[in-house]
KEZA-840113 format. One record per residue (C-alpha): residue in one letter; residue number from 0; x, y, z. Coordinates in steps of 0.05 Angstrom, whole numbers. Example, Ala and Ser with C-alpha at 12.3 -4.5 7.8 and 13.67 -1.06 7.14 Angstrom:
<kolses>
KOLSE code pos      X      Y      Z
KOLSE    A   0    246    -90    156
KOLSE    S   1    273    -21    143
</kolses>
This chain:
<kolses>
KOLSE code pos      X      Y      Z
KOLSE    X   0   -382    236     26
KOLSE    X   1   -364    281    -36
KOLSE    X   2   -293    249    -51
KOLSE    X   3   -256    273   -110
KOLSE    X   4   -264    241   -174
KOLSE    X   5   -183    213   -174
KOLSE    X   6   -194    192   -100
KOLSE    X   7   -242    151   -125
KOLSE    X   8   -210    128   -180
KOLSE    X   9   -151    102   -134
KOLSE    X  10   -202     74    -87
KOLSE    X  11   -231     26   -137
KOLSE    X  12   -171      5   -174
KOLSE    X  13   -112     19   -126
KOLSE    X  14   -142    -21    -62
KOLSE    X  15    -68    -59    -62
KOLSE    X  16    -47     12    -45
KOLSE    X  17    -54     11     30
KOLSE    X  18      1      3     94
KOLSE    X  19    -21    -57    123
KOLSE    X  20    -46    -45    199
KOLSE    X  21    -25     27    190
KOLSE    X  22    -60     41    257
KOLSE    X  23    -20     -2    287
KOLSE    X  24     46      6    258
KOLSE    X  25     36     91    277
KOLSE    X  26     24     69    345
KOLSE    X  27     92     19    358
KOLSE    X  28    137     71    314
KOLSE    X  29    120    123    361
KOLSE    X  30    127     86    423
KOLSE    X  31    194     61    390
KOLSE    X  32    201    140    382
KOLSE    X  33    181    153    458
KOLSE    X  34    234    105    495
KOLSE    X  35    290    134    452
KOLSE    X  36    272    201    471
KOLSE    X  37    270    187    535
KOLSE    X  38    342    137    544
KOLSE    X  39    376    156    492
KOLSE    X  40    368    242    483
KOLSE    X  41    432    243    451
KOLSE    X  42    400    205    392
KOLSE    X  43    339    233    397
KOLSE    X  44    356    301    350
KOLSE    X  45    358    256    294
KOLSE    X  46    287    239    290
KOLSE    X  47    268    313    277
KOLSE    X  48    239    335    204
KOLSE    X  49    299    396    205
KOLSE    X  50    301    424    134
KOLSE    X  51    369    448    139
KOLSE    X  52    390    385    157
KOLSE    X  53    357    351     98
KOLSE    X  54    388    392     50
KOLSE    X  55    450    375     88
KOLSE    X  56    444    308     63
KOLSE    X  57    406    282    127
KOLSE    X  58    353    247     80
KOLSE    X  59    322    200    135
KOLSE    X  60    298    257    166
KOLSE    X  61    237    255    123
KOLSE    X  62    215    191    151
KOLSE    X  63    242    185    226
KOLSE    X  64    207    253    247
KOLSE    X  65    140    203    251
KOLSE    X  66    177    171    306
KOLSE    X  67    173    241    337
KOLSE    X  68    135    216    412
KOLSE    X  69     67    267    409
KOLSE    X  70     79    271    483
KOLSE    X  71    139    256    524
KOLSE    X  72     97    236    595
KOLSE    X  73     59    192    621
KOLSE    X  74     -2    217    581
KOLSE    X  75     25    190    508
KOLSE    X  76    -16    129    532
KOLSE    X  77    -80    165    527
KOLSE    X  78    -60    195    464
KOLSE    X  79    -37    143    428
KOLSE    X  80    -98    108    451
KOLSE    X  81   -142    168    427
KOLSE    X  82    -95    168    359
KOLSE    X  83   -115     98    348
KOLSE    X  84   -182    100    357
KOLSE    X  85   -188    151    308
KOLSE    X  86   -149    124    254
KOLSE    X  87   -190     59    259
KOLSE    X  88   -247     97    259
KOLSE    X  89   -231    127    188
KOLSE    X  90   -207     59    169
KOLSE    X  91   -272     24    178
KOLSE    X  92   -309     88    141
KOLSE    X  93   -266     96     89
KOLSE    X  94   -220     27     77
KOLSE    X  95   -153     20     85
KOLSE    X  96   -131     41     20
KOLSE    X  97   -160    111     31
KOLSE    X  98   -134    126    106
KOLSE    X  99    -66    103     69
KOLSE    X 100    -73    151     10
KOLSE    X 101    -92    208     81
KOLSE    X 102    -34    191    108
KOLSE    X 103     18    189     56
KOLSE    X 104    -12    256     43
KOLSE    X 105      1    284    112
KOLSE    X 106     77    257    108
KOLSE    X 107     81    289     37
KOLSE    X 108     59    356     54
KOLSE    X 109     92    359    119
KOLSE    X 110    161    346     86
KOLSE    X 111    143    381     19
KOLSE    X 112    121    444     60
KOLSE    X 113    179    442    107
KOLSE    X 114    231    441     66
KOLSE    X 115    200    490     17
KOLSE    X 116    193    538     62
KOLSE    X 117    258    535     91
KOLSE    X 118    286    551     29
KOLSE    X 119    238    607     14
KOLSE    X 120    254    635     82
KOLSE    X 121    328    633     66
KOLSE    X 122    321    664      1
KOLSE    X 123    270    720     22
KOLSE    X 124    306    730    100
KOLSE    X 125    237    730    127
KOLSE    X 126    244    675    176
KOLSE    X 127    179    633    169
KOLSE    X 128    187    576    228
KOLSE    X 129    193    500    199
KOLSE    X 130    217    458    262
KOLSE    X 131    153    452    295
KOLSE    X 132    127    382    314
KOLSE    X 133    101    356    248
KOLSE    X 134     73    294    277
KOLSE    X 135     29    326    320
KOLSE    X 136     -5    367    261
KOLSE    X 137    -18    298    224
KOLSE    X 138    -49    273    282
KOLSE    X 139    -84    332    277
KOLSE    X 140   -109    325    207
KOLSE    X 141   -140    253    222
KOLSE    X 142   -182    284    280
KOLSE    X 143   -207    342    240
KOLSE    X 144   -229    284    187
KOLSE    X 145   -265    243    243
KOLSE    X 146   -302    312    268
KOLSE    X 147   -312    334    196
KOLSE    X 148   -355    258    186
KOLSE    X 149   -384    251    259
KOLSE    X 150   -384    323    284
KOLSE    X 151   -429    291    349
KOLSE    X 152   -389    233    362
KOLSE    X 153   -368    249    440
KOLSE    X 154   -307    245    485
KOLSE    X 155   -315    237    562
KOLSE    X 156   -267    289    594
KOLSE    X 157   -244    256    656
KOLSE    X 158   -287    194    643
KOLSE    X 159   -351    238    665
KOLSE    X 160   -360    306    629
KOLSE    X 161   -395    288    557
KOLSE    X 162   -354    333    501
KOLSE    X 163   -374    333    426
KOLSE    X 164   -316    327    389
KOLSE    X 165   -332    388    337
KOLSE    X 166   -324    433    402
KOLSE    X 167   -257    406    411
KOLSE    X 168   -244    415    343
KOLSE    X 169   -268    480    337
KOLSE    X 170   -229    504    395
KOLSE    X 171   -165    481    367
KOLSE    X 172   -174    501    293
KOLSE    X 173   -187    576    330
KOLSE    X 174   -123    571    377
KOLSE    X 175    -88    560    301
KOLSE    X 176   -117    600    264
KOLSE    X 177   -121    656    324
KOLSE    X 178    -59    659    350
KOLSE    X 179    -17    670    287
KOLSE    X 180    -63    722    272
KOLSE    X 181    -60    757    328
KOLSE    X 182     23    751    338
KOLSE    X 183     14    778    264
KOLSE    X 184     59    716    237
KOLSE    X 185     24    713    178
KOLSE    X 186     82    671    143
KOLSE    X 187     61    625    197
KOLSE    X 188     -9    621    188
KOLSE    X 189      0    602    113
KOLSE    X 190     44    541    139
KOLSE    X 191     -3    520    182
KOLSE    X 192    -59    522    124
KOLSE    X 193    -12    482     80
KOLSE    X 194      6    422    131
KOLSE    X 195    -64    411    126
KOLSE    X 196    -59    397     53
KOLSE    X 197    -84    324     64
KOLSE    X 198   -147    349     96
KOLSE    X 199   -163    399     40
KOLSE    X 200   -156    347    -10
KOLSE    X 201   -206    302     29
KOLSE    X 202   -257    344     34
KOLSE    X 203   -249    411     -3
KOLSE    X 204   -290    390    -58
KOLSE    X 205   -354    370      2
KOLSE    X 206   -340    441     31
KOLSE    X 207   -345    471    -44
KOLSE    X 208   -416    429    -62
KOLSE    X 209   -436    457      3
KOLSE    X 210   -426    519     -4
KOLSE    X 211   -447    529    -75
KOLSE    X 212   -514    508    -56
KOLSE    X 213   -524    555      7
KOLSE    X 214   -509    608    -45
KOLSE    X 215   -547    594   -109
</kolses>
């Protein structure tokens, strides 16, 4: 894999700089995340990554929306499950310093771009949206990085039907890209792009080598 030169510079000399089990720890903080959604609602606002709020002096914001439950039924289980699969997946291919470095990249973005935005959109009046469900867009970003390194690795829908995971992925990076697009929220769209910050920074530089030689 084409990693950038400073990624690899922090993989060789910053390997202390990694969350220990941060599979793991995802995993309990949003099942932590689920049961307080679901007993104690009332609470449950708090967690969200509201800009307004932030600026309000509601700083913990920025770390409790990773509590955020990505589902709030019975089929978290499977999620979660898929979730940590993933994650351990890109642990054992790229160490546990890297998947750290991913991760604290998708938290960074998520709050830099929310926040950001929020005050552009209140400065401009042009209403970009910035309360969506952040966590679900970093869990997101790890399976686009597991697609992007094993686009054939497969899925069994239902436990029978054989899936390759780049179709998944290629169905959801069209419903949004699509959809914004075609609702003509192009505020949105850019958004989107830039939650995905993390990604870009993994593997822009492989898409770029890749796409210099196709053309020269």
């Amino acid at each position: 894999m084409n990693f950038p030169n400073w990624l690899v510079w922090i993989d060789k000399n910053l390997k202390w700089l990694f969350i220990p089990k941060l599979p793991l720890a995802l995993i309990i903080i949003q099942i932590a995340g689920f049961f307080l959604v679901r007993y104690l609602p009332t609470y449950a606002e708090q967690l969200y990554l509201e800009p307004k709020a932030v600026l309000e002096g509601q700083v913990w914001r920025i770390f409790t929306f990773i509590a955020n439950p990505l589902m709030n039924n019975f089929l978290l289980v499977f999620v979660l499950w898929f979730l940590y699969s993933i994650m351990v997946w890109l642990e054992k291919a790229w160490g546990s310093t890297l998947l750290t470095v991913y991760f604290l990249f998708a938290w960074f973005s998520t709050v830099l771009v929310s926040i950001s935005t929020a005050l552009v959109s209140g400065l401009l009046e042009i209403g970009i949206p910035t309360n969506f469900d952040n966590m679900k867009y970093i869990g997101c970003s790890f399976f686009f990085a597991l697609v992007t390194l094993n686009p054939n690795k497969e899925i069994h829908l239902f436990f029978i039907l054989p899936v390759a995971f780049k179709w998944i992925a290629i169905f959801m990076a069209a419903v949004l890209l699509i959809v914004p697009l075609l609702l003509r929220s192009y505020q949105h769209l850019l958004y989107l792009s830039l939650l995905f910050a993390n990604y870009l920074l993994f593997f822009g530089k492989g898409y770029w080598l890749y796409f210099k030689r196709k053309r020269f």
